[in-house]
C-alpha positions in Angstrom: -69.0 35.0 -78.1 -65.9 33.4 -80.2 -63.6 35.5 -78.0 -65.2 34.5 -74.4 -64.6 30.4 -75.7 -60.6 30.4 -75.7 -60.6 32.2 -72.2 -63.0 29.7 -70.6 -60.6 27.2 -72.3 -56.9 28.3 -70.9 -58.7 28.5 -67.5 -60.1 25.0 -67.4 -56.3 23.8 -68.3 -54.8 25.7 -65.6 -57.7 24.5 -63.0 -56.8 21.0 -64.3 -53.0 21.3 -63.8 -53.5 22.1 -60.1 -55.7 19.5 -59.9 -52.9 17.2 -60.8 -49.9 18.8 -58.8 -52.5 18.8 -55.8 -53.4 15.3 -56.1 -49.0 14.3 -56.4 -48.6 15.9 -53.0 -51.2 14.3 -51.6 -49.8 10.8 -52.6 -45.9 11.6 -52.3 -47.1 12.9 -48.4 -49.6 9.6 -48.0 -46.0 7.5 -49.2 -44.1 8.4 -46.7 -46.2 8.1 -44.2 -46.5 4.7 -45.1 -42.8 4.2 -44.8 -42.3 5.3 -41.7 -44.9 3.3 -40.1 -43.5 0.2 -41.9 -39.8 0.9 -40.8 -41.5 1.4 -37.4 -42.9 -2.5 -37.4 -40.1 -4.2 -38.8 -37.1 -2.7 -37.1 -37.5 -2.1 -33.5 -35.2 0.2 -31.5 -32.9 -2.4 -29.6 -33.8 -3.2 -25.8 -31.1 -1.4 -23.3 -28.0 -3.7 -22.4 -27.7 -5.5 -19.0 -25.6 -3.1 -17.5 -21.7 -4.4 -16.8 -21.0 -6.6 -14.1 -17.5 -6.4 -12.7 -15.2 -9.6 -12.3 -16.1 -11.1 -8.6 -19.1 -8.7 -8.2 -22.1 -10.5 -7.5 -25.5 -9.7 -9.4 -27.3 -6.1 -7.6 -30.6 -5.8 -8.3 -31.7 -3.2 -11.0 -31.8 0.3 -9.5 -31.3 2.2 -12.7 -34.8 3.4 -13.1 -34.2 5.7 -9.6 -30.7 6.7 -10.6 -31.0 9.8 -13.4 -28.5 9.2 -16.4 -26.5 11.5 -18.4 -27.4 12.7 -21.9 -25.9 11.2 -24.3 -23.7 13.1 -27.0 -21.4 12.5 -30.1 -19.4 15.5 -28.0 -16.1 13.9 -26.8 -15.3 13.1 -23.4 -16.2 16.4 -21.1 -12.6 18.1 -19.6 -13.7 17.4 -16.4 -12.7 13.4 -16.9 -8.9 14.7 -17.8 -6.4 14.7 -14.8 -6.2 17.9 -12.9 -2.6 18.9 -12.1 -2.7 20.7 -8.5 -0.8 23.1 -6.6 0.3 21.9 -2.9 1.1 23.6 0.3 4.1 23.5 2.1 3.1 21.1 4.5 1.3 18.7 2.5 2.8 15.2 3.4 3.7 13.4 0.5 2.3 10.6 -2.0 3.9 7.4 -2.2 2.7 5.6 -5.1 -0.9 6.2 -3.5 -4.2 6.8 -5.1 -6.1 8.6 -2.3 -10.2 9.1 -2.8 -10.9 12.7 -2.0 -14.2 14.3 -2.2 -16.4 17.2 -0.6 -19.3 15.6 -2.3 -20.2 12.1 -1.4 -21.4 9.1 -3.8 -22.6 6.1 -1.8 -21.7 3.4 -4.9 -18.1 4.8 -5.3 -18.2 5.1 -1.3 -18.8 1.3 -1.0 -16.9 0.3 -3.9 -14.0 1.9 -2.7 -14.9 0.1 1.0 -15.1 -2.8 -0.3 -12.7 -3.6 -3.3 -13.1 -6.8 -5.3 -10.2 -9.0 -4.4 -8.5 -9.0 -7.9 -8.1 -5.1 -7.9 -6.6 -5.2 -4.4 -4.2 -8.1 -6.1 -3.3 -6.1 -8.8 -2.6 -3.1 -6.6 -0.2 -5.2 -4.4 1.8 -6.5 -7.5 1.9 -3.0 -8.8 3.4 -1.4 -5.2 0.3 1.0 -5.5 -2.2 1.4 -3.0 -6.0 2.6 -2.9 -6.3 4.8 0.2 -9.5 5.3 1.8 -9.4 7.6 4.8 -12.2 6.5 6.7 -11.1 2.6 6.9 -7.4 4.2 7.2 -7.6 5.1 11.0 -9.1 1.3 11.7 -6.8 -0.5 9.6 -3.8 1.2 11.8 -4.7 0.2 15.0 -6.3 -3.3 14.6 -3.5 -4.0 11.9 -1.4 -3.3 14.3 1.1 -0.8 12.4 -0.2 2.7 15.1 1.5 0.3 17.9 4.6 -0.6 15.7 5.2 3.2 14.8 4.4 4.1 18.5 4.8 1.1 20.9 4.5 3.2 23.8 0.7 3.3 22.9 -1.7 1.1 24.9 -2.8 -2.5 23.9 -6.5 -1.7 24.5 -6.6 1.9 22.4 -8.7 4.6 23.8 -7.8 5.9 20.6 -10.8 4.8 18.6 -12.7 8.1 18.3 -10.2 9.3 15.8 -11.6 9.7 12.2 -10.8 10.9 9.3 -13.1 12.0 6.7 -12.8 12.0 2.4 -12.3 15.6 2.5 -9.0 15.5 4.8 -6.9 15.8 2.0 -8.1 18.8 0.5 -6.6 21.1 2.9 -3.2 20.5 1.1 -4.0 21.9 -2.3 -3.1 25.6 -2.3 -5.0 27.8 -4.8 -8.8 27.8 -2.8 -10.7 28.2 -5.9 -9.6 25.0 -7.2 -10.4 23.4 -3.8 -13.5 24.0 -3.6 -14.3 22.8 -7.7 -12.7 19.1 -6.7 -15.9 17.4 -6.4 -14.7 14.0 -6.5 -11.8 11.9 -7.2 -8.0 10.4 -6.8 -5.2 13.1 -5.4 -2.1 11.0 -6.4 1.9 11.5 -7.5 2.1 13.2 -10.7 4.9 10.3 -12.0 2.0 8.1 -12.4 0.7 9.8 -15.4 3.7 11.3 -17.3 3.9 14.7 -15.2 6.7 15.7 -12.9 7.8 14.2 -10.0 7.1 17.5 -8.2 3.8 17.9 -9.0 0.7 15.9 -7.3 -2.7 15.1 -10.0 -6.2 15.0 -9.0 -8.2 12.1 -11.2 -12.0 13.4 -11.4 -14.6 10.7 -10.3 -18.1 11.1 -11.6 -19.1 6.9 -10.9 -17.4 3.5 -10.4 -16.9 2.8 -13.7 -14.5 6.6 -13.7 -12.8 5.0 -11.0 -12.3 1.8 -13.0 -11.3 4.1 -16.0 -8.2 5.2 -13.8 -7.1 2.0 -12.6 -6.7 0.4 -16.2 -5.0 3.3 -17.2 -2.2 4.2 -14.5 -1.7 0.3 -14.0 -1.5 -0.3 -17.8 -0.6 -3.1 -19.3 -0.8 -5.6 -16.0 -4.4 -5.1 -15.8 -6.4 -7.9 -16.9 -10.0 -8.1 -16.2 -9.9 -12.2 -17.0 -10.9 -13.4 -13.1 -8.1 -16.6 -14.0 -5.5 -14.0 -13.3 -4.1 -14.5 -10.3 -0.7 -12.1 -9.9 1.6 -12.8 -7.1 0.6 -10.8 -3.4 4.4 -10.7 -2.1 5.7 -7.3 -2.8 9.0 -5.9 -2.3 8.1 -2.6 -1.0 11.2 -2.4 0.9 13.4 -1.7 -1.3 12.9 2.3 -1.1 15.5 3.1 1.3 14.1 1.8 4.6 17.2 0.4 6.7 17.3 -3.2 8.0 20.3 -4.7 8.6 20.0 -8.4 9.1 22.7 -10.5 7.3 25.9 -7.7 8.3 25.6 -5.9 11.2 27.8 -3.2 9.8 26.0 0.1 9.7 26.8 1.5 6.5 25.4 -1.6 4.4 21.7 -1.3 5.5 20.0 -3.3 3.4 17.0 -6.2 3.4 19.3 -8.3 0.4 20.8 -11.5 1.5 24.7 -11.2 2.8 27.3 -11.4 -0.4 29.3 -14.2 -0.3 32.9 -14.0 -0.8 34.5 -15.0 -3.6 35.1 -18.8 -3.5 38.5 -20.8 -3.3 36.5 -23.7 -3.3 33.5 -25.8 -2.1 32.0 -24.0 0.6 31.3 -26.0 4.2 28.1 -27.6 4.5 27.7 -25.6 7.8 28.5 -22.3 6.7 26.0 -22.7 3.5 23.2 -23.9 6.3 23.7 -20.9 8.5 24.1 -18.6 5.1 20.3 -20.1 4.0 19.0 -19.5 7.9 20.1 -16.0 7.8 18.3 -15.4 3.7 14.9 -17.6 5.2 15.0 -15.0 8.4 15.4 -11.6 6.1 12.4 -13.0 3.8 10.4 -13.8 7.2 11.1 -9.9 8.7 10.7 -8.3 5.2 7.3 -9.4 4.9 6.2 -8.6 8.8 8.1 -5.0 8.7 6.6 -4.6 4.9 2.8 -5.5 6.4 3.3 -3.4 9.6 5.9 -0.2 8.2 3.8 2.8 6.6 4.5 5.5 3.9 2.8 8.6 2.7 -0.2 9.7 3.9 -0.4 7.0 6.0 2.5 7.8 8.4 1.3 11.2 8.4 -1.9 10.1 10.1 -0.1 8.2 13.0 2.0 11.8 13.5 -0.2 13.7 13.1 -3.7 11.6 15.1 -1.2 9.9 17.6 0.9 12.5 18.9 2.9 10.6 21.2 6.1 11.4 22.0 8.7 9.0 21.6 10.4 7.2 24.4 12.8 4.8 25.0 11.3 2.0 27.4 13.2 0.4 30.5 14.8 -3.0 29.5 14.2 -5.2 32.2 16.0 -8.8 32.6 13.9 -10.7 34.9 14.7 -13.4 37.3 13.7 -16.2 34.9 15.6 -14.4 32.1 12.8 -12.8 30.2 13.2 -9.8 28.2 10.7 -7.0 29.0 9.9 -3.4 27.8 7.8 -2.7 30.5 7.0 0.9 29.0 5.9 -0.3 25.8 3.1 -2.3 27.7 5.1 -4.8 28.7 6.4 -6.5 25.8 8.6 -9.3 25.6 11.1 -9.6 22.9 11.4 -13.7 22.2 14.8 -15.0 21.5 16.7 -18.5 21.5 18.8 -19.5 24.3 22.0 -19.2 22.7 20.9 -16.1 20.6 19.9 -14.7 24.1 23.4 -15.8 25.8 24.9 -13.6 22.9 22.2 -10.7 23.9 22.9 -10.9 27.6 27.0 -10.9 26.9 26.7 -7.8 24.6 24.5 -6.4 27.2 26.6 -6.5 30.3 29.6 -4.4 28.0 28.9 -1.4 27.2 31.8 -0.7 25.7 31.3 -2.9 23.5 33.1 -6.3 22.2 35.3 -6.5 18.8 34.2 -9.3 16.9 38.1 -10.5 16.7 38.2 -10.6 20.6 35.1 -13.0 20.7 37.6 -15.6 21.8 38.6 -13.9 24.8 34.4 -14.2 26.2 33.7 -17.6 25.6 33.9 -18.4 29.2 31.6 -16.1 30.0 29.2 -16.4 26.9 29.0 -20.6 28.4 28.3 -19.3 31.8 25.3 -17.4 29.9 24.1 -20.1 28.3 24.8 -22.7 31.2 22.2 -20.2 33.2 19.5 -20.3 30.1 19.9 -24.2 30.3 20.2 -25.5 33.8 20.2 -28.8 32.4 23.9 -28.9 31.6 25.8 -28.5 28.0 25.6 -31.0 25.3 28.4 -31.4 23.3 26.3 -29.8 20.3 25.8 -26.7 22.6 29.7 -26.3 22.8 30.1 -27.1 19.3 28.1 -23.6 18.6 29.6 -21.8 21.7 32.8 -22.1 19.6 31.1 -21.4 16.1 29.9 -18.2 17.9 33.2 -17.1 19.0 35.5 -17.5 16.1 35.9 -15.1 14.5 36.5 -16.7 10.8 32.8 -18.1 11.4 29.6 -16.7 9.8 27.8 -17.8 13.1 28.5 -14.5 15.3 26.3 -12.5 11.9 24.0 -14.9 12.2 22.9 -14.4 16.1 23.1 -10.8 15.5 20.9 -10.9 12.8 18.3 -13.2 15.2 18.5 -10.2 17.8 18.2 -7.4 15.2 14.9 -9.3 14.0 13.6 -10.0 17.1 13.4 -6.0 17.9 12.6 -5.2 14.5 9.5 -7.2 14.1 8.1 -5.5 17.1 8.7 -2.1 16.7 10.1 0.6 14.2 13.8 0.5 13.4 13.9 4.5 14.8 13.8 3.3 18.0 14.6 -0.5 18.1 17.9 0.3 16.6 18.8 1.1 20.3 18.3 -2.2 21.5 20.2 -4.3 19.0 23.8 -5.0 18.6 25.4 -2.2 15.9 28.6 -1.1 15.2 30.6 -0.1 12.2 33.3 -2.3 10.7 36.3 -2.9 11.9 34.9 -1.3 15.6 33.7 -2.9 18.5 30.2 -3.9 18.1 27.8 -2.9 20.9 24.5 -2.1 22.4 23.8 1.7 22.1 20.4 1.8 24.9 21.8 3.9 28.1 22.4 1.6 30.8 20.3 3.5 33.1 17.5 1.6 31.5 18.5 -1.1 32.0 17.0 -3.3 34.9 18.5 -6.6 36.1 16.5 -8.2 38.2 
């Protein structure tokens, strides 16, 4: 019996030391529980943002509920958001500070943000020389712009031409390795300059939603953008300056240029008429810059009209009609709108061929008042003379000045590549003349 006691003993201690342990689980579980349902109370998880609004964007109702979001990571950005440098074909056409929207798989919300861009984005764009293309409003925008008829005047005023279209995947044709092709879901083809790479080299910018296509803009337009809707940047643009030959202040071939006339080196006060025609000839080259830089196309643009427009390019009849109009009857009739003594000046180059040397002008000022006299039946004022004789000195800036009223009047018609025929040209020193074959020409 005294040995069966102790046993009984260590085996109620050890039943009473689970107990315990048992019952310290038990709570340490039940107090965390507790926890948890407290924190669950006190600190609610936050209520999802408004989702962004852009500057100008008016309020869209709530659709995110049908649209299915992205999981969310701590991963960093995925690769496909980095720029894609791409291989091109022989005959793709060139990029000319363009961003053009390419995709074999269509988004309506980028498709009608990119339809319809907010008005300080386009503003931005213009101050920047960079320009949004987006192919389906391309074809439109030529024609009723009116730049298809400047490239191709021959075209007619009420365009048959409508049915052309152009679709988002036009572009993709130009990228040479086929297996990329066909992984380019969505995004910007542009010039590889804009982001650091070569100059050779073209870059497609992925597009997964608007705000991708937001994430571009800020970062190739850098430091100009500014999403504050006060910002107003100036529209004018001098796009012109990439080579594209206007001559308007020296008719002298080899200065082809849209900058105002240098002045010669002063002796001493210059005459109050030679500064007014100096200013009339800078207020016209500001006047055609802006109408050839609205009308004039680059890049993928001009492609289109060559490539959707195949019309072969003519020269039109010049016809001088009985009341002294100027026509281009093949180019629907057009009529090129000049002054009366600018006109005199077109008709008197106009009649010789051969041309007239700017030193000889003396020797047709007869003839350039019998012009004129027939422009203005009325009879000659003495002001009229006054700039018969400004014309034909030689010494005097006026002669530039007339020639730089013809050159505009063409030029603001129709593209230098072929109006260049119907203006007055000539290289210094050589008699100046009118280059269209006189078997066009028709006086009636």
């Amino acid at each position: 019996m005294m040995t069966i006691f102790p046993i009984l003993a260590v085996d109620m201690w050890t039943l009473f030391l689970l107990l315990i342990v048992c019952l310290s689980v038990v709570y340490t579980l039940s107090r965390r529980s507790s926890r948890r349902s407290t924190q669950k109370t006190t600190n609610p998880q936050p209520s999802q943002p408004e989702p962004q609004r852009f500057v100008g964007e008016e309020p869209k109702e709530d659709i995110s509920k049908d649209v299915p979001t992205e999981p969310t990571t701590d991963e960093p950005a995925p690769r496909a958001l980095e720029p894609i440098v791409v291989q091109l074909t022989k005959e793709f056409p060139g990029l000319d500070n363009e961003l053009i929207y390419v995709a074999s798989e269509e988004d309506e919300d980028v498709n009608n943000f990119l339809q319809n861009l907010p008005d300080y984005i386009q503003d931005i764009t213009a101050y920047t020389h960079l320009k949004i293309v987006y192919l389906p409003k391309l074809v439109p925008e030529l024609i009723y712009g009116g730049a298809a008829r400047y490239r191709h005047p021959s075209l007619p005023t009420q365009p048959p031409y409508l049915q052309q279209y152009v679709r988002n995947d036009f572009m993709l044709q130009f990228i040479a390795d086929k297996s990329v092709r066909m992984n380019l879901k969505r995004g910007f083809l542009c010039p590889g300059r804009l982001l650091n790479q070569p100059n050779s080299t073209a870059v497609f910018l992925p597009i997964h939603h608007v705000s991708t296509v937001m994430m571009w803009l800020k970062r190739i337009m850098g430091p100009i953008w500014n999403l504050d809707a006060d910002y107003n940047p100036p529209k004018k643009c001098d796009s012109l300056s990439r080579g594209n030959a206007i001559v308007l202040g020296d008719i002298d071939d080899s200065q082809r240029s849209l900058s105002r006339p240098r002045r010669q080196p002063q002796t001493g006060a210059e005459p109050k008429e030679k500064q007014v025609v100096t200013d009339d000839i800078g207020r016209l080259m500001e006047e055609v810059k802006e109408r050839v830089d609205r009308l004039r196309q680059h890049g993928v643009a001009e492609y289109i009209l060559e490539t959707l427009f195949r019309v072969e390019d003519k020269l039109s009849r010049l016809v001088i009609t009985s009341d002294h109009r100027v026509l281009l009857p093949d180019y629907s009739n057009m009529e090129i709108k000049m002054e009366p003594l600018v006109k005199a000046v077109y008709l008197l180059f106009l009649r010789h061929p051969e041309g007239i040397a700017f030193k000889d002008l003396p020797d047709y000022r007869q003839e350039l008042t019998d012009l004129y006299r027939m422009l203005r039946p009325t009879g000659l004022t003495a002001r009229a003379r006054s700039s018969i004789e400004d014309v034909t000195n030689p010494l005097s800036n006026s002669i530039n000045e007339k020639c730089a009223r013809i050159r505009a009047a063409f030029l603001t018609r129709f593209d230098d590549r072929l109006a260049q025929h119907y203006y007055i040209t000539g290289q210094r020193a050589e008699p100046k003349r009118i280059t269209l074959s006189r078997e066009l020409v028709v006086w009636e």
